[in-house]
N, C-alpha and C positions, 0 to 999 in steps of 0.2 A: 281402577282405570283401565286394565288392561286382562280385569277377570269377571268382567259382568258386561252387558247391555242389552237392552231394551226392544222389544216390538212397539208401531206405533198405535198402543192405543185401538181404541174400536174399530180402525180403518181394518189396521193389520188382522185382527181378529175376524171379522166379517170375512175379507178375503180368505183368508185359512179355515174358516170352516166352510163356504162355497169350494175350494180346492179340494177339500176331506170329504163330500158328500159324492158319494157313490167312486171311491178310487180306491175300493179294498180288491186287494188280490186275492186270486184267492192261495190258498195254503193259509196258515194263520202259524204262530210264534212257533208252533212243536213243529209244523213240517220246514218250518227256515233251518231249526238248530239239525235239520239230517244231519249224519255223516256223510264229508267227501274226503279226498284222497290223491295223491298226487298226480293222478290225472283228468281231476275235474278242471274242466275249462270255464274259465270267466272274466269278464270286464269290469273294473269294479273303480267308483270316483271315492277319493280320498280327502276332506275337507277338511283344513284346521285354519286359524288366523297369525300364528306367532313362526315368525321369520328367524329367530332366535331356537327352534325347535326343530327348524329343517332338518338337519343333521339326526337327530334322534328320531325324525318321523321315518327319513330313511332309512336308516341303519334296522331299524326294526321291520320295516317294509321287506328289505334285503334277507331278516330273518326267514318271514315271514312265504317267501316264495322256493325260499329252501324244502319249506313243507309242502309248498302247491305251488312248483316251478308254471303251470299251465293258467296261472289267474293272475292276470294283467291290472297293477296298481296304478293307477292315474291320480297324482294328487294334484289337488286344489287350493291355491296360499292364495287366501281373500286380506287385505290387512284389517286390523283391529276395526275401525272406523267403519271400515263397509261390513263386515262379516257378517252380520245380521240381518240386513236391509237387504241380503243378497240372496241367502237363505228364506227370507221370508217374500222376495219374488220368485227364487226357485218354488215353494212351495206353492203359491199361487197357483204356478203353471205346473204341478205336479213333477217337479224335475230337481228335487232335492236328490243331494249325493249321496253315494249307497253308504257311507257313513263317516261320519261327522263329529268333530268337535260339539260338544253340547253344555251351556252352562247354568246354574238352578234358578233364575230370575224368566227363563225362558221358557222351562222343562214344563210347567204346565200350561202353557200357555200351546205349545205345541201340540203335546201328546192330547190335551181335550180336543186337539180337531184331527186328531186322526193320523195326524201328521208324522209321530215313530211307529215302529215294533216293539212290542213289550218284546221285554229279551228274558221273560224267568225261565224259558227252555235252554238258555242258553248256558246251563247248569251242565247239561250233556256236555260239552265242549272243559269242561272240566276248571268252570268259574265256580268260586266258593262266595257266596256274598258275605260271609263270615271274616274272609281275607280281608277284608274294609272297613275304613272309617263307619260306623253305624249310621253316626248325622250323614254321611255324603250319600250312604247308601238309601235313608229316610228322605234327603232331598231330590235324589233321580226317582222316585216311584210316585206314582200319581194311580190314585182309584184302586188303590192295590197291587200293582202290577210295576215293577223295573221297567222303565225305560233307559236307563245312562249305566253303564260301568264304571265306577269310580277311577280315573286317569291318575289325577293328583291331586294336594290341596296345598291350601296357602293361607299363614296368618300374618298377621301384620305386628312389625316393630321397629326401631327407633336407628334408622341408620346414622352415624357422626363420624364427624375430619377429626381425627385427634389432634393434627397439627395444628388446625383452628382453634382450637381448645386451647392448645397451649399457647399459641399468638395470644389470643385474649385473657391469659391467664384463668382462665375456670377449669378446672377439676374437671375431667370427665364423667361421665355417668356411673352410677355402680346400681348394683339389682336391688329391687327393692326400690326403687325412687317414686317419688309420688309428683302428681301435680305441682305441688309448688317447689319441688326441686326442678323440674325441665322448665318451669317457668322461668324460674331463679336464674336460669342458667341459658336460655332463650336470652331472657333479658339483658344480660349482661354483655352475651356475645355480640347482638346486634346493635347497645351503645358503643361495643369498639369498633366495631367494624362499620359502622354508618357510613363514615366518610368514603371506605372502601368498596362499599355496593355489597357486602354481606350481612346477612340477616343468621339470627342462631337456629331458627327454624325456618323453612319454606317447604309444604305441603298441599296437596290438589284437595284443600275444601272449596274449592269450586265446581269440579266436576266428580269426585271419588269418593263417596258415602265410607267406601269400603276400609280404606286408608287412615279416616281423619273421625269424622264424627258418630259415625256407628258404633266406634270405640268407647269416645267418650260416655256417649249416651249411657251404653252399660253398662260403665263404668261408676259412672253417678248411679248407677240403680233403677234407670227409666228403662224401655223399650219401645222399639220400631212398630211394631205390629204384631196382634196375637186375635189368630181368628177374622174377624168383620168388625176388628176396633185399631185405630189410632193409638199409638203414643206421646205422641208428638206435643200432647197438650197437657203431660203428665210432667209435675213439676221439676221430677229426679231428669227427667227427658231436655228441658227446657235447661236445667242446669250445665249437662253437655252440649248443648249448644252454647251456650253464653260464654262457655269459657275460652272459645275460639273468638269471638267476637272483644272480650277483656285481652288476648294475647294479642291479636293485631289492634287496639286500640291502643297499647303501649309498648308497638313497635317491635314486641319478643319474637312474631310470627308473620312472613311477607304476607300483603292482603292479596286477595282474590284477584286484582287489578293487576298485580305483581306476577301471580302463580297460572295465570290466565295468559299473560302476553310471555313469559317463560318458564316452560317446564320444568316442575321443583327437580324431577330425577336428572334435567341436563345443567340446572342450579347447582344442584349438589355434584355433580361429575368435577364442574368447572371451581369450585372452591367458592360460591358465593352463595353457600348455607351451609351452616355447620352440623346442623339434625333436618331429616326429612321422617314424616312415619311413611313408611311402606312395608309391600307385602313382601314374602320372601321369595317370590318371580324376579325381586330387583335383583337377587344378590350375584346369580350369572353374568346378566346384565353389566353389571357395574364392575365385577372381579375382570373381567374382559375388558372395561375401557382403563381399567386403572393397575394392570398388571404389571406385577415389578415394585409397587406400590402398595401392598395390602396393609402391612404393619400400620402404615399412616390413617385406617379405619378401624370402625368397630363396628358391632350390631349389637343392641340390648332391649329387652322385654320393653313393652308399653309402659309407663307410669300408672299410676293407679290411684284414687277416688277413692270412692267407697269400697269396690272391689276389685281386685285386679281381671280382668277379662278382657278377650278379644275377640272379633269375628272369625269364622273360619270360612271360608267357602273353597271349592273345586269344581273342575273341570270332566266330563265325564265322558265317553264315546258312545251314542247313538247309531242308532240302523232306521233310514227312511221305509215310511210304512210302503212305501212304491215300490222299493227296490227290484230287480228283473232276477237279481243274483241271490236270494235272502241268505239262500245258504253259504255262500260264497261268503255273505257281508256278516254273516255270524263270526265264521269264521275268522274272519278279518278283526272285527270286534274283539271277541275272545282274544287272539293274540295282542294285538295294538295295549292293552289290560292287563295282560297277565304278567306272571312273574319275572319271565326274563326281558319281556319290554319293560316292566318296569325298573330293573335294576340299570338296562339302558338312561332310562329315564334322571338315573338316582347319579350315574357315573358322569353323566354328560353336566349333569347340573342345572339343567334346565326350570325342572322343577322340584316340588319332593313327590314321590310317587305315593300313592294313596297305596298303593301294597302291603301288607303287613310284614313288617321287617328291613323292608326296601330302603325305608328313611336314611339307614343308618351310614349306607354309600355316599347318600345325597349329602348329609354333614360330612365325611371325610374330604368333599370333593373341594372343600374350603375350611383349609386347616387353620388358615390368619386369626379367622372368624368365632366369634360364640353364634353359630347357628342354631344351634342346638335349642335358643330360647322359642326359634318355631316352631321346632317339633316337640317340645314340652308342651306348649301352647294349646296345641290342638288337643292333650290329652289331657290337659288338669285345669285352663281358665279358659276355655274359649266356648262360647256360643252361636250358632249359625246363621248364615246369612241368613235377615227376614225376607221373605220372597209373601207371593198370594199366588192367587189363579192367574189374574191381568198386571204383573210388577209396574208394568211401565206406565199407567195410567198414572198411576201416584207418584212413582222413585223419578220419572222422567221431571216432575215439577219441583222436583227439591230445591234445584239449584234456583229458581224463580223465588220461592220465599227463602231462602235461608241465607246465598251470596249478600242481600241488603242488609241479614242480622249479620254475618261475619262482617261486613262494611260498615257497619256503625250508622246504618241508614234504615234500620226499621227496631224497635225494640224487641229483644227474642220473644217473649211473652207473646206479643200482638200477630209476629211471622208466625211463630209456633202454634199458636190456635188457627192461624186462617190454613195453615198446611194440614194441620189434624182437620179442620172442615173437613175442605176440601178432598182428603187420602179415605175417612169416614163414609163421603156421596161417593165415591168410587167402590169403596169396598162393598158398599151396601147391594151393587147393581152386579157384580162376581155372579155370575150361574156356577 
């Protein structure tokens, strides 16, 4: 919900390639990554979305000008919602910021109109693509060429109220659970608590693929997309859907009507779900509203199916192909990436830093917690976000067929093939 979205579709794209046609600078990637030095002068815009991250985007800014007191940081806090729409009128008008937040549903969608800097010179600057996630580093490249520095990443698992737990008498969760224990245990809490307005789970399967059923699906053994093909109509696929659709049909899981008109993660603040899946972006988030309080939470791995797996995706820093400053905005890059931003990154808690090693501040910085089952995650069950060339043509309709199977108003089967159609004519037309 709050680590992916979408351009619109052919509109967006038309515009972004009239905006990329003839806006090359010149210099190309190797003369951005020059050497400067504490007295090159420069103006440089700073774009990210998360208001929750202020603090560490400064702090590292403040680094950052330690090295090049004479290069003036300007940031830019767009919120989640707009972040996108805003970036893709900047780019229109060629007035993308000299560097940006960037995330992999996007990444080629941009970079094919021209719209980043390849950064593989950006090596000079003393980036090791070796330091990173492999997937994250696989998903910021497009046509061969880096565009994104891997920032952080994030996998998703199984936030719970202990004290809930214990009102309703069920057992909390232990590792190793599978589906029909969080069922089990879905179900039970939400017949104690009906009367009280709690549910045992509430979860954004209405707008968050990332969270809720991209899990499943893989879970069962189906997948999202591979190449210029659907999964959606593959039966292992069909089967993570359904089972979201079987939990709000016997009230284990709030329905989409529910998790639509209030947000599972201020549900869960406020004591009225007892399990939420989300990513591990919550867990800042939530240690902040519930502080003084931790003992009464937990955090535990996704349940598991067939196989145990989760999605992984992150967040990465781009450099606009316009930029007036390249070098400047390398530099800025580079450091925003590197290691001592990222341990920033890891203290503050924000997120977990994609750095190699960094993680291991990020879990101390919530000692209550087994956070630890994210950053296992990403390295022994997780798989990556499906993205294409054009994501939002398809990912943006999901919630059109899929909200009526979790509602109990369309059979998965019949949703699940007219969405595989229709993701298939889309994929088909990808240049």
């Amino acid at each position: 919900m709050k680590r992916r979205s979408f351009l619109t579709g052919a509109a967006a794209l038309a515009a972004m390639a009239v905006a990329g046609c003839g806006s090359k600078e010149s210099g190309g990637s190797s003369s951005a990554a020059q050497k400067i030095d504490a007295n090159t002068e420069a103006e440089l815009t700073l774009a990210y979305w998360s208001k929750t991250q202020t603090a560490t985007v400064t702090e590292n800014i403040k680094s950052f000008n330690k090295k090049y007191p004479k290069i003036k940081v300007t940031t830019n806090l767009t919120g989640w919602d707009n972040y996108f729409n805003k970036l893709r009128t900047q780019a229109k008008g060629n007035e993308l910021p000299d560097v940006f937040w960037m995330n992999g549903p996007n990444l080629q969608l941009f970079a094919s109109n021209d719209m980043l800097e390849p950064l593989d010179a950006i090596t000079s600057l003393g980036i090791s693509w070796s330091k990173y996630p492999k997937a994250l580093v696989d998903l910021y490249s497009y046509d061969g060429k880096h565009y994104g520095i891997p920032k952080d990443y994030d996998t998703i698992g199984v936030f719970y109220n202990k004290a809930l737990f214990k009102q309703a008498g069920v057992e909390v969760p232990k590792a190793g659970w599978t589906w029909d224990d969080f069922h089990e245990k879905a179900k039970k809490i939400s017949a104690w608590g009906k009367s009280k307005g709690i549910w045992g789970c509430a979860s954004p399967i209405n707008i968050d693929a990332q969270s809720t059923y991209y899990n499943t699906i893989l879970q069962a053994g189906g997948y999202i997309v591979k190449g210029k093909k659907s999964g959606y109509d593959d039966p292992k696929s069909i089967e993570g859907l359904q089972c979201w659709a079987d939990w709000v049909k016997d009230g284990s899981v709030a329905s989409p009507k529910i998790v639509t008109d209030t947000n599972p993660e201020d549900m869960f603040k406020a004591g009225k779900t007892a399990m939420t899946w989300d990513g591990s972006w919550y867990a800042g988030d939530l240690a902040t509203t519930i502080k003084g309080h931790e003992d009464d939470y937990g955090v535990i791995a996704l349940p598991k199916k067939e196989k145990e797996v989760c999605v992984i995706h992150g967040l990465s820093w781009s450099v606009s192909k316009n930029s007036k400053n390249k070098a400047a905005a390398f530099a800025l890059a580079a450091h925003m990436a590197g290691e001592q931003s990222q341990k920033v990154e890891a203290k503050n808690g924000t997120a977990i830093p994609a750095y190699s090693g960094a993680a291991d501040a990020w879990v101390k910085t919530f000692p209550k917690w087994d956070v630890q089952v994210f950053v296992d995650a990403a390295t022994t069950h997780s798989e990556p976000y499906p993205v294409s060339l054009n994501s939002d043509v398809w990912a943006s309709k999901e919630p059109d067929y899929f909200i009526p199977i979790f509602s109990g108003a369309t059979p998965a089967k019949s949703g699940a093939k007219q969405m595989a159609d229709f993701m298939n004519a889309a994929l088909a037309k990808e240049k």
